[in-house]
Structures are given as structure tokens and as C-alpha cells.
PyMOL Python script that loads the backbone (N, CA, C, O; Angstrom):
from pymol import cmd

cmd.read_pdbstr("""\
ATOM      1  N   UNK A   1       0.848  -1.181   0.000  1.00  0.00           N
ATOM      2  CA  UNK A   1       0.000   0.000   0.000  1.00  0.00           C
ATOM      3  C   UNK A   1       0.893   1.243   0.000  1.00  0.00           C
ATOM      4  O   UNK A   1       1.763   1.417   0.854  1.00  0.00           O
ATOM      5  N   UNK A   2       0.667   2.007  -0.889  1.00  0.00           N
ATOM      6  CA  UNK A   2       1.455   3.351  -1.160  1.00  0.00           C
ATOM      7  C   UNK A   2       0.633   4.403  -0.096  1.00  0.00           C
ATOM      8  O   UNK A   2      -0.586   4.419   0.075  1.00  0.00           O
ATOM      9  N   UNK A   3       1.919   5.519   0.755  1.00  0.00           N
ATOM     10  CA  UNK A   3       1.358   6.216   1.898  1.00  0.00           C
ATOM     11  C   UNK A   3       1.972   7.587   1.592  1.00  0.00           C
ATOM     12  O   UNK A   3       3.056   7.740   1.028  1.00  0.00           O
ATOM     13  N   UNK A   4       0.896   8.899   2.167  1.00  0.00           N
ATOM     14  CA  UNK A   4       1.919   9.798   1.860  1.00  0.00           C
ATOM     15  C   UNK A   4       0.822  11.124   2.523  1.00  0.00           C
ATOM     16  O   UNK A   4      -0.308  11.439   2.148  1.00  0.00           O
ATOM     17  N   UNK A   5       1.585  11.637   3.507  1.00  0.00           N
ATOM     18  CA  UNK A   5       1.325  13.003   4.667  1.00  0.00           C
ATOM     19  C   UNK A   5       0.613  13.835   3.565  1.00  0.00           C
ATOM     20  O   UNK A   5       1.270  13.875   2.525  1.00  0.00           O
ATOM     21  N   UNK A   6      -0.803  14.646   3.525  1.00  0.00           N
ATOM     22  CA  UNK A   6      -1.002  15.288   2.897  1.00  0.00           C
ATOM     23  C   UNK A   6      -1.365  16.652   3.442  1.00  0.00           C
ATOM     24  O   UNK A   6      -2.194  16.993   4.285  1.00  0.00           O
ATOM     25  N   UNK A   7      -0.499  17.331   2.710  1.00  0.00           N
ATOM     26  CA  UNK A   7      -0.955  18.769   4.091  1.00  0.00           C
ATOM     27  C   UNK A   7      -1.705  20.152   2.997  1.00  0.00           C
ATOM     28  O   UNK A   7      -1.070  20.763   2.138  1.00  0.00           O
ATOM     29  N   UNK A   8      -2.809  20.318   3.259  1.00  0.00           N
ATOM     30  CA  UNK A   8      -3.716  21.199   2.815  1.00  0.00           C
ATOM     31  C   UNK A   8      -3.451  22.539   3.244  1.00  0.00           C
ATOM     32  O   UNK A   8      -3.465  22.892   4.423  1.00  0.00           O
ATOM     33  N   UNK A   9      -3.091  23.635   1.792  1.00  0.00           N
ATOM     34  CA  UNK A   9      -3.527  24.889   2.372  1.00  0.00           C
ATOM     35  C   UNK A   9      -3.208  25.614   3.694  1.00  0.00           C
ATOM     36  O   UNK A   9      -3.821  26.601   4.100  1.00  0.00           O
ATOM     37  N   UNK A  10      -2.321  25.095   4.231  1.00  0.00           N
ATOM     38  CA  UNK A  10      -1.521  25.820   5.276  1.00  0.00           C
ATOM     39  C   UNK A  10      -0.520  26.938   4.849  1.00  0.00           C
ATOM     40  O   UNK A  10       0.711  26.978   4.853  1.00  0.00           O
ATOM     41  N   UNK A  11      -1.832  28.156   4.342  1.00  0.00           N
ATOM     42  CA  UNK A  11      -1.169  29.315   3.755  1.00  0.00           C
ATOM     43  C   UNK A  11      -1.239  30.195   4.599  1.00  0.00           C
ATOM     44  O   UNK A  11      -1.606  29.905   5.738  1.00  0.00           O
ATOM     45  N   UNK A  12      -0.823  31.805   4.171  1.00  0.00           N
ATOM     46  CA  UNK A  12      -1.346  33.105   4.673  1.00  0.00           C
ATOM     47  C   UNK A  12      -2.277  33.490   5.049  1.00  0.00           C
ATOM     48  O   UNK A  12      -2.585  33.798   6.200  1.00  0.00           O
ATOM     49  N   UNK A  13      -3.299  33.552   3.397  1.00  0.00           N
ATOM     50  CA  UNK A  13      -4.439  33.986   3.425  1.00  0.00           C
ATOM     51  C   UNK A  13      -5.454  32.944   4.254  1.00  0.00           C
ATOM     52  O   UNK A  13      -6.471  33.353   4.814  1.00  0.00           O
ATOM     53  N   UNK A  14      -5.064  31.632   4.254  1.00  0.00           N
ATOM     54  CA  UNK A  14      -6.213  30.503   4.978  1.00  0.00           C
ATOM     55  C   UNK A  14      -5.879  30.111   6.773  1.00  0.00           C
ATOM     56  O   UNK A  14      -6.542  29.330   7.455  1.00  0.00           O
ATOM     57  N   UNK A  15      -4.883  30.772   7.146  1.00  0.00           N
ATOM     58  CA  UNK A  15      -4.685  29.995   8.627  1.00  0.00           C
ATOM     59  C   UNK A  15      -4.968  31.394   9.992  1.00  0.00           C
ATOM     60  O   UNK A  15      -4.090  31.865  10.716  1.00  0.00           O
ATOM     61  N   UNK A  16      -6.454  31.771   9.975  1.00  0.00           N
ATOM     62  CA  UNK A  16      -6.283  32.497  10.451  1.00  0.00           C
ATOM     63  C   UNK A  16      -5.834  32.231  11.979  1.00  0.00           C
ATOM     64  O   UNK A  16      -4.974  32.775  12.673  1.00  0.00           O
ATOM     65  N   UNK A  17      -6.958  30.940  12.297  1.00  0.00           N
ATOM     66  CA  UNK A  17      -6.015  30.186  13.548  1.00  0.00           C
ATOM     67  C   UNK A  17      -5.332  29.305  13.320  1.00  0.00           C
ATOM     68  O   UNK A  17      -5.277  28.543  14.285  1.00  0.00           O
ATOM     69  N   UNK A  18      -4.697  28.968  12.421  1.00  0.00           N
ATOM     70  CA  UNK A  18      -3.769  28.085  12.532  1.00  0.00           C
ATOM     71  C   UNK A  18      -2.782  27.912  13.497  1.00  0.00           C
ATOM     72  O   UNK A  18      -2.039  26.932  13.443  1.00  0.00           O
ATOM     73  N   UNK A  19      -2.688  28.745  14.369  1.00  0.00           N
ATOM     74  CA  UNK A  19      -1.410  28.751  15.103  1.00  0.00           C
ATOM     75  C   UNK A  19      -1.747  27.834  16.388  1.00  0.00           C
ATOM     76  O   UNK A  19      -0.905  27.393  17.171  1.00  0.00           O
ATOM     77  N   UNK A  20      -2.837  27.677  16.437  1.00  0.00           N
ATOM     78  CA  UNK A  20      -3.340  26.066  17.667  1.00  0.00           C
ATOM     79  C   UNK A  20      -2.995  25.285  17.057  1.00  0.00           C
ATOM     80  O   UNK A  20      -2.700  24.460  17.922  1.00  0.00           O
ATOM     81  N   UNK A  21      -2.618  24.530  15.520  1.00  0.00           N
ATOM     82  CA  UNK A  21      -2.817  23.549  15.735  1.00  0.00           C
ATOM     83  C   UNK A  21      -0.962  23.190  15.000  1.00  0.00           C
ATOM     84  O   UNK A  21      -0.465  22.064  14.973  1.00  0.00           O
ATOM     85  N   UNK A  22      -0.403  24.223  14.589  1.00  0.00           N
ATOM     86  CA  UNK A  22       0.635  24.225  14.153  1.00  0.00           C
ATOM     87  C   UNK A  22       1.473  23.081  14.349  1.00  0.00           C
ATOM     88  O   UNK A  22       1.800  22.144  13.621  1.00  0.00           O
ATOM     89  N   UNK A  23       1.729  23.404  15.511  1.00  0.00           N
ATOM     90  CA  UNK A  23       2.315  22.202  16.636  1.00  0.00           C
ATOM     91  C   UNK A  23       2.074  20.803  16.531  1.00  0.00           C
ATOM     92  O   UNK A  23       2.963  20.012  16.847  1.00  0.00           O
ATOM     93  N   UNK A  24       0.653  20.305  16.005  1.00  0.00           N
ATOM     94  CA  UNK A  24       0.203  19.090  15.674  1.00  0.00           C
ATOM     95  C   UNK A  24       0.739  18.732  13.922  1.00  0.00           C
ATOM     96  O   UNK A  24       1.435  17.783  13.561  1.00  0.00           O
ATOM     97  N   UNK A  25       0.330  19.494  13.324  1.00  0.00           N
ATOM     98  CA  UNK A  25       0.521  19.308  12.085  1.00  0.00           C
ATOM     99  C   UNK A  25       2.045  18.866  11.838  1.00  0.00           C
ATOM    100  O   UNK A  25       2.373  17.922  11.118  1.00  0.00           O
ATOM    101  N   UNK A  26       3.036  19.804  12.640  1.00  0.00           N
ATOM    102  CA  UNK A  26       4.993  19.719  12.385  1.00  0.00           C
ATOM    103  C   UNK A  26       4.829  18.205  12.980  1.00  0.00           C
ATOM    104  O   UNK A  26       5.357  17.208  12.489  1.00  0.00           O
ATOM    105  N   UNK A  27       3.959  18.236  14.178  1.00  0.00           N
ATOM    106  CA  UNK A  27       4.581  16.558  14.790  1.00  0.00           C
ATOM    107  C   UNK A  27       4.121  15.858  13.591  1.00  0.00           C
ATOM    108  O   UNK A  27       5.048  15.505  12.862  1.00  0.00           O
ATOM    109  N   UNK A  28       3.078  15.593  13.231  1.00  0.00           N
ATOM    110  CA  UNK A  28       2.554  14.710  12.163  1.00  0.00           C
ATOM    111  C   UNK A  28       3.780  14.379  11.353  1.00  0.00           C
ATOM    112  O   UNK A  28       4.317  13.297  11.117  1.00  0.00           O
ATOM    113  N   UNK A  29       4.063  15.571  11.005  1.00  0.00           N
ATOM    114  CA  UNK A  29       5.100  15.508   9.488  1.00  0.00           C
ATOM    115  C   UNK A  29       6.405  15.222   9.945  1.00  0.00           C
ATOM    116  O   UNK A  29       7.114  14.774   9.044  1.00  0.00           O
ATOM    117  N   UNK A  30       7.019  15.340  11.155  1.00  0.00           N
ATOM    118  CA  UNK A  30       8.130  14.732  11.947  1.00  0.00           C
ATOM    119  C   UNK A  30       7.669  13.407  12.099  1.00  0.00           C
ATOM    120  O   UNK A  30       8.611  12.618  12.179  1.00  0.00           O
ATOM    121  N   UNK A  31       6.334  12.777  12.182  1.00  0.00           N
ATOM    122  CA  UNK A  31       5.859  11.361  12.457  1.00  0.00           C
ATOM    123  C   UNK A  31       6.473  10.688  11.044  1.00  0.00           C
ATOM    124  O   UNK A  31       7.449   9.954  10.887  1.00  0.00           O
ATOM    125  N   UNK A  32       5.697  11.126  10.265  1.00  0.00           N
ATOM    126  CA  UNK A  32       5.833  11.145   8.700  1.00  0.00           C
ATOM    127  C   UNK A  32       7.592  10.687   7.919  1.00  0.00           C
ATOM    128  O   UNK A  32       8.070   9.687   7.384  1.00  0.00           O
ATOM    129  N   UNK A  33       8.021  11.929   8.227  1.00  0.00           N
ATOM    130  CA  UNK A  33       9.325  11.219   8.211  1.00  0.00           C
ATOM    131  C   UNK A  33      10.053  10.406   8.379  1.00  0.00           C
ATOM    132  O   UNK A  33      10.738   9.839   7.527  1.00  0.00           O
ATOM    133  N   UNK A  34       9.995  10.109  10.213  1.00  0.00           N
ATOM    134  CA  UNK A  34      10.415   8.861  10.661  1.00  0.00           C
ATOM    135  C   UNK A  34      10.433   7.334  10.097  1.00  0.00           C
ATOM    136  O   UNK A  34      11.306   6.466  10.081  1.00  0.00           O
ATOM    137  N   UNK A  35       8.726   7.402   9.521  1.00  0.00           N
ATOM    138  CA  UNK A  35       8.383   6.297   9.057  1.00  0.00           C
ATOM    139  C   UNK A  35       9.081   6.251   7.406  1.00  0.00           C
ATOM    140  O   UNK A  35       9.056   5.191   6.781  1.00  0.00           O
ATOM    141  N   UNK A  36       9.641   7.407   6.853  1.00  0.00           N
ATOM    142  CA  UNK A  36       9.694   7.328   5.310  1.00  0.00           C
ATOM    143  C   UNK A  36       8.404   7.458   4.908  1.00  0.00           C
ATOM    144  O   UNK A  36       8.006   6.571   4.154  1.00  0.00           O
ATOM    145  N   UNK A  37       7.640   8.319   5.202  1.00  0.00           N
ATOM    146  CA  UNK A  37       6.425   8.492   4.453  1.00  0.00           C
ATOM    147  C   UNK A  37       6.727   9.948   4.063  1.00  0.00           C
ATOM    148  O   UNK A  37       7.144  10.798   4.848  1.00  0.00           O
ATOM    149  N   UNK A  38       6.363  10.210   2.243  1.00  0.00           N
ATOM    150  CA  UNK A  38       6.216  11.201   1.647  1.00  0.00           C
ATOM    151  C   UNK A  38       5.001  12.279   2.397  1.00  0.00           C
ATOM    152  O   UNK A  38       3.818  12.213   2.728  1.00  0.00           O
ATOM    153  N   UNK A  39       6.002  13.174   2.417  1.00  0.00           N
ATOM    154  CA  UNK A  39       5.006  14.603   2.983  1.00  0.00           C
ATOM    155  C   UNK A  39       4.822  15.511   1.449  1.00  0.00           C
ATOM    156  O   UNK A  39       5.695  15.920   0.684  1.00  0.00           O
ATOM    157  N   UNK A  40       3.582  15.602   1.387  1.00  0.00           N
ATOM    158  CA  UNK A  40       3.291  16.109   0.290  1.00  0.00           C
ATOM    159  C   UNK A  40       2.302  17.831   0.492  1.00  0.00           C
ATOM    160  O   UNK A  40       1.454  17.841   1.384  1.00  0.00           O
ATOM    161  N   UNK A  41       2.462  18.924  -0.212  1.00  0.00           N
ATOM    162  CA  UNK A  41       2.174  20.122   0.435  1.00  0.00           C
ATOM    163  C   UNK A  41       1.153  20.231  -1.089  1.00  0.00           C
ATOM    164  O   UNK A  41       1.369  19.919  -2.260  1.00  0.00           O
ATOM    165  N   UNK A  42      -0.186  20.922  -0.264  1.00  0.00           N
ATOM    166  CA  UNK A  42      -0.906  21.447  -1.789  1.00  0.00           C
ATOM    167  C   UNK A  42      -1.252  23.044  -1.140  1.00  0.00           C
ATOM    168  O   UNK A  42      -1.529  23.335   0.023  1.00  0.00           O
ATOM    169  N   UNK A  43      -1.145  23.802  -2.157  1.00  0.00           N
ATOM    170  CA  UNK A  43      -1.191  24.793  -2.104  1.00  0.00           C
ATOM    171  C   UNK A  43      -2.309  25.452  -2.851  1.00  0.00           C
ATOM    172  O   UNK A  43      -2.199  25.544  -4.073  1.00  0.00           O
ATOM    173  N   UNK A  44      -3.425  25.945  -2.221  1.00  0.00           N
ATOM    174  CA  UNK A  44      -4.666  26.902  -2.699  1.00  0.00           C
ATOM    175  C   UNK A  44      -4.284  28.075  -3.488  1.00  0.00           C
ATOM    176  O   UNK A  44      -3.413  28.762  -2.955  1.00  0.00           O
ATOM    177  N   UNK A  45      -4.825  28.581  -4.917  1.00  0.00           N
ATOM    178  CA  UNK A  45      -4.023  29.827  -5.510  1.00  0.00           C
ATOM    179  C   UNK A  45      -5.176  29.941  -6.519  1.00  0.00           C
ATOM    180  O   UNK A  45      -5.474  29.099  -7.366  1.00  0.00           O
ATOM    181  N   UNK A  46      -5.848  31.265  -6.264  1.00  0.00           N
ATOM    182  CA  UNK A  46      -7.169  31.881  -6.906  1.00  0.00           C
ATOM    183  C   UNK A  46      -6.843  32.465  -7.710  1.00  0.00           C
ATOM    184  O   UNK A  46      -6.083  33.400  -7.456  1.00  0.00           O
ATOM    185  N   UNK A  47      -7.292  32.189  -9.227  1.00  0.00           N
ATOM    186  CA  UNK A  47      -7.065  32.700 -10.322  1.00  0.00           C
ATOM    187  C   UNK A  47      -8.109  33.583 -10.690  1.00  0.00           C
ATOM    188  O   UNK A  47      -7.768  34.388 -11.557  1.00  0.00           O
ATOM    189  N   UNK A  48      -9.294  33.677 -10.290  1.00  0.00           N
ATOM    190  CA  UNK A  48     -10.337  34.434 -10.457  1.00  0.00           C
ATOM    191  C   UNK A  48     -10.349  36.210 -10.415  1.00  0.00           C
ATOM    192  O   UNK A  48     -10.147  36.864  -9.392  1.00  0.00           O
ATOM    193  N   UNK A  49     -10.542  36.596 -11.330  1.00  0.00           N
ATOM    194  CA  UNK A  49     -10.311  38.086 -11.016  1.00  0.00           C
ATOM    195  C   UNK A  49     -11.211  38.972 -10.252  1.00  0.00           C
ATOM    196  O   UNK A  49     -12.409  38.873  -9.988  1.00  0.00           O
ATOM    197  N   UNK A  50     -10.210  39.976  -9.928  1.00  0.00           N
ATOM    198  CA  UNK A  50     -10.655  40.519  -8.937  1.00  0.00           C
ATOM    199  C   UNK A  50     -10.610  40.004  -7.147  1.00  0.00           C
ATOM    200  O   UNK A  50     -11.046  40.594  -6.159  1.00  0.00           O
ATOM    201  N   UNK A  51      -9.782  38.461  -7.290  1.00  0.00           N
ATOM    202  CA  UNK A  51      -9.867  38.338  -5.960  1.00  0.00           C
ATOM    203  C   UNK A  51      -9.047  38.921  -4.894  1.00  0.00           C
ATOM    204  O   UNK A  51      -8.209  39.765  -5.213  1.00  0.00           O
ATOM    205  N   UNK A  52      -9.153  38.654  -3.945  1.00  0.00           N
ATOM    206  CA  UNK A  52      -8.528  39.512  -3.322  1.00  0.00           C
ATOM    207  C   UNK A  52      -7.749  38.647  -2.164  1.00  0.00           C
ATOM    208  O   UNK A  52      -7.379  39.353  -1.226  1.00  0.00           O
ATOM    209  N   UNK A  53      -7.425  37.230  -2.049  1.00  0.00           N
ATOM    210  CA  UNK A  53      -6.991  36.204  -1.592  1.00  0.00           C
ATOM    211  C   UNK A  53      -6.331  35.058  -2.356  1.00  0.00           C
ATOM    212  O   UNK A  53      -6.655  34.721  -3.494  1.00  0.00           O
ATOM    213  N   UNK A  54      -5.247  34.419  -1.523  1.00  0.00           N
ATOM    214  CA  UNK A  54      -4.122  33.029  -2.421  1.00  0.00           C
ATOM    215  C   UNK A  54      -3.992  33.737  -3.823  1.00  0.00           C
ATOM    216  O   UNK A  54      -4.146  32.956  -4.761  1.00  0.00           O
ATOM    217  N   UNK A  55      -3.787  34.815  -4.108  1.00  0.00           N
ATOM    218  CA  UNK A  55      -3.595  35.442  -5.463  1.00  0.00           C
ATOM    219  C   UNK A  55      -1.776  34.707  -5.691  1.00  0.00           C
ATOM    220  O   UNK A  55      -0.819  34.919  -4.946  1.00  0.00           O
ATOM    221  N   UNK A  56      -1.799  33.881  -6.893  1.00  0.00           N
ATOM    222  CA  UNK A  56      -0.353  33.653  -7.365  1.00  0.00           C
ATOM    223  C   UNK A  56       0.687  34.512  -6.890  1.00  0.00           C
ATOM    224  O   UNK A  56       0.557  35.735  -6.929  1.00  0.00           O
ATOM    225  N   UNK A  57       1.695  33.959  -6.452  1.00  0.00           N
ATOM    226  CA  UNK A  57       2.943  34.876  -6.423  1.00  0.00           C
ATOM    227  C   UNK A  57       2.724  36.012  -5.418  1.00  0.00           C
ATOM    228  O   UNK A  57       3.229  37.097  -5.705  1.00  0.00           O
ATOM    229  N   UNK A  58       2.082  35.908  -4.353  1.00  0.00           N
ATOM    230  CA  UNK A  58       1.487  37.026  -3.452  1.00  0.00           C
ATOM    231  C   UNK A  58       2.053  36.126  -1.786  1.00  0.00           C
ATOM    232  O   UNK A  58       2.245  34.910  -1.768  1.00  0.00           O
ATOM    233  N   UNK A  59       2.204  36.865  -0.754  1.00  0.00           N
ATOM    234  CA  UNK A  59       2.760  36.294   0.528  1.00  0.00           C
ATOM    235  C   UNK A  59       1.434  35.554   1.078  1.00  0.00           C
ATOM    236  O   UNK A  59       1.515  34.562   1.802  1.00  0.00           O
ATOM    237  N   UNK A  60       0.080  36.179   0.631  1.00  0.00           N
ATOM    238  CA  UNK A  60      -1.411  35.243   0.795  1.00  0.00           C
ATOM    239  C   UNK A  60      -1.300  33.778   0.264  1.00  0.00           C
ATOM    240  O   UNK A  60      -2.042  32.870   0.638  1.00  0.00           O
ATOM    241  N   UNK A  61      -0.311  33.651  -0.630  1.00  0.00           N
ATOM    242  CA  UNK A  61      -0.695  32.581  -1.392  1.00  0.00           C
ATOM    243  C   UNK A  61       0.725  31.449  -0.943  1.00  0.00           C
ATOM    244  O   UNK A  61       0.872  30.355  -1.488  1.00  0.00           O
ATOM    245  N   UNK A  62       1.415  31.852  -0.148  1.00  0.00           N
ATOM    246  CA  UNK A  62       2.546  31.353   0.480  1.00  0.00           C
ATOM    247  C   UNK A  62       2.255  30.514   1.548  1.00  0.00           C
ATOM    248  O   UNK A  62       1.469  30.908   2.410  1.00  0.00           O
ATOM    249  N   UNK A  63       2.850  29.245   1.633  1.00  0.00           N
ATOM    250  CA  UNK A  63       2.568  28.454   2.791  1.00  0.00           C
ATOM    251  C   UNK A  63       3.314  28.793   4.295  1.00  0.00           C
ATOM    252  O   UNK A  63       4.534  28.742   4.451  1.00  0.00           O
ATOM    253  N   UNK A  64       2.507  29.086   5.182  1.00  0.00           N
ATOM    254  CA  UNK A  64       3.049  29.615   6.733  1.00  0.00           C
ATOM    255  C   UNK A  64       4.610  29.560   6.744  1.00  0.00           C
ATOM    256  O   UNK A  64       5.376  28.655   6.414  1.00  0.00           O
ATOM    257  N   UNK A  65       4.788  30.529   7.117  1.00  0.00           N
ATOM    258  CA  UNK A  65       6.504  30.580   7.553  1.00  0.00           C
ATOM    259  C   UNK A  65       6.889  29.833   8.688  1.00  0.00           C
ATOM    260  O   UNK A  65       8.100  29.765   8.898  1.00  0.00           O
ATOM    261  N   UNK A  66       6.049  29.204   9.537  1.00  0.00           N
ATOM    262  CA  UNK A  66       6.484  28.062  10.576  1.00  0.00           C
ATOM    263  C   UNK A  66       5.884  26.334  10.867  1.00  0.00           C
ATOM    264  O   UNK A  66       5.874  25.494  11.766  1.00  0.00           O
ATOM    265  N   UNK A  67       5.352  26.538   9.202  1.00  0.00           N
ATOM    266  CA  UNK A  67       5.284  24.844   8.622  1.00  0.00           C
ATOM    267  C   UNK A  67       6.454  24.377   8.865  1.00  0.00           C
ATOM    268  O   UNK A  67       7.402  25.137   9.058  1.00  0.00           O
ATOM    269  N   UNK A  68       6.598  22.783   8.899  1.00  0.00           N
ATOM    270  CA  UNK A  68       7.755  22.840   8.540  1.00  0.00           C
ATOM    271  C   UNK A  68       7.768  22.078   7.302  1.00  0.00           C
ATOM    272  O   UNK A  68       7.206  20.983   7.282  1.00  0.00           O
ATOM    273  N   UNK A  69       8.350  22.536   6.264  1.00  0.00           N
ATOM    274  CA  UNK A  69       8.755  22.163   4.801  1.00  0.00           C
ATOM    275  C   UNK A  69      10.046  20.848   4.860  1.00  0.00           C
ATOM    276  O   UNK A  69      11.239  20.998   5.126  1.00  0.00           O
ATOM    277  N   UNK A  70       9.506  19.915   4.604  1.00  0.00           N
ATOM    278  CA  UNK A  70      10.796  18.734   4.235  1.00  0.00           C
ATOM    279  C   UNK A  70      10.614  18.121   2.948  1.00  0.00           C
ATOM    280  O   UNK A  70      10.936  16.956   2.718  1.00  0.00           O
ATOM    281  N   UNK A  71      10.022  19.018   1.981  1.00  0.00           N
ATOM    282  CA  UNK A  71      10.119  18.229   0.510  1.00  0.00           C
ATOM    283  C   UNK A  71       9.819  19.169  -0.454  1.00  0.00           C
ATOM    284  O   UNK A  71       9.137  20.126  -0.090  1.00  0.00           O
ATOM    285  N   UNK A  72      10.108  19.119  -1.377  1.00  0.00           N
ATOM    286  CA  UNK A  72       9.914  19.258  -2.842  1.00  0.00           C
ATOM    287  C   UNK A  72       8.730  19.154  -3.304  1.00  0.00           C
ATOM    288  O   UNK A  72       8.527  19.518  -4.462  1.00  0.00           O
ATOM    289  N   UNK A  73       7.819  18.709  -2.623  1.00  0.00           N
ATOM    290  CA  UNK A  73       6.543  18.051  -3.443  1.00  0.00           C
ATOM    291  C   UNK A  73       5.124  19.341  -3.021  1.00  0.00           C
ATOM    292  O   UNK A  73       4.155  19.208  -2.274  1.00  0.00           O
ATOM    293  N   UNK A  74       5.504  20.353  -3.747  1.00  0.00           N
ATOM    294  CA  UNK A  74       4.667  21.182  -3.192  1.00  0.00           C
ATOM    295  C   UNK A  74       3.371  21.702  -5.000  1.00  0.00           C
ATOM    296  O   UNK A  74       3.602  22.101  -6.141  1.00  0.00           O
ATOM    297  N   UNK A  75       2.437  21.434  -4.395  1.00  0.00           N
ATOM    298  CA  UNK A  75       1.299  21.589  -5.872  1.00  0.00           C
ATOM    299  C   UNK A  75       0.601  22.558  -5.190  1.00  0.00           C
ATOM    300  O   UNK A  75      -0.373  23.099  -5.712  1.00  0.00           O
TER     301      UNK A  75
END
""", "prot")
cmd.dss("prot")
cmd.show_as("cartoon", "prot")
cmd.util.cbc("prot")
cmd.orient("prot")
């Protein structure tokens, strides 16, 4: 069976509380590791005009500066 950490949208514009659960999510992905399981990051990004949120290439559309990032695999 193929396994792999999937972490949603832990951006700017989307975590307004994120910061409760921060702490859970890094352990997860420190869990994740341990085992050799792929941590995989998807990233929300509104193409719709006029929006005013996850706009491409914007710090909204950036995943939290105290995730913690251990891969390459970011969509």
C-alpha cells in the first residue's frame, strides 16, 4: 500500500487560527518522516479576477513561515 502526509492549504491567506494547531501538524510531518512516508504540500491559488486572496505569487498565497517544509513536493 502506497502512503503519503497530505498537508492542505496551510497558507497566509487561509490559517487564520492556525497557530493552535501548528504544533500538531509539524509533529505529524516529523511522524511522517520517521516512518519514510512522503510529505506532500498542496497549495490553494485563486485565479479568479478581482480576488482579493491566495492570489499567485502574493505572501497570501505562500505556505506559513512556521510549517515545517521537508520536501519538494509542493502543488
Amino acid at each position: 500500500m502506497n502512503k503519503a502526509l497530505i498537508v492542505i492549504d496551510i497558507q497566509n491567506d487561509i490559517t487564520k487560527n492556525y497557530k493552535e494547531i501548528i504544533d500538531n501538524i509539524n509533529s505529524a510531518i516529523d511522524w511522517a518522516v520517521a516512518h519514510e512516508i512522503p510529505v506532500v504540500y498542496i497549495r490553494h491559488e485563486n485565479l479568479s479576477q478581482g480576488t482579493r486572496t491566495f492570489k499567485p505569487n502574493t505572501r497570501g498565497s505562500e505556505l506559513a513561515c512556521d510549517l515545517k517544509i521537508v520536501s519538494d513536493c509542493i502543488f
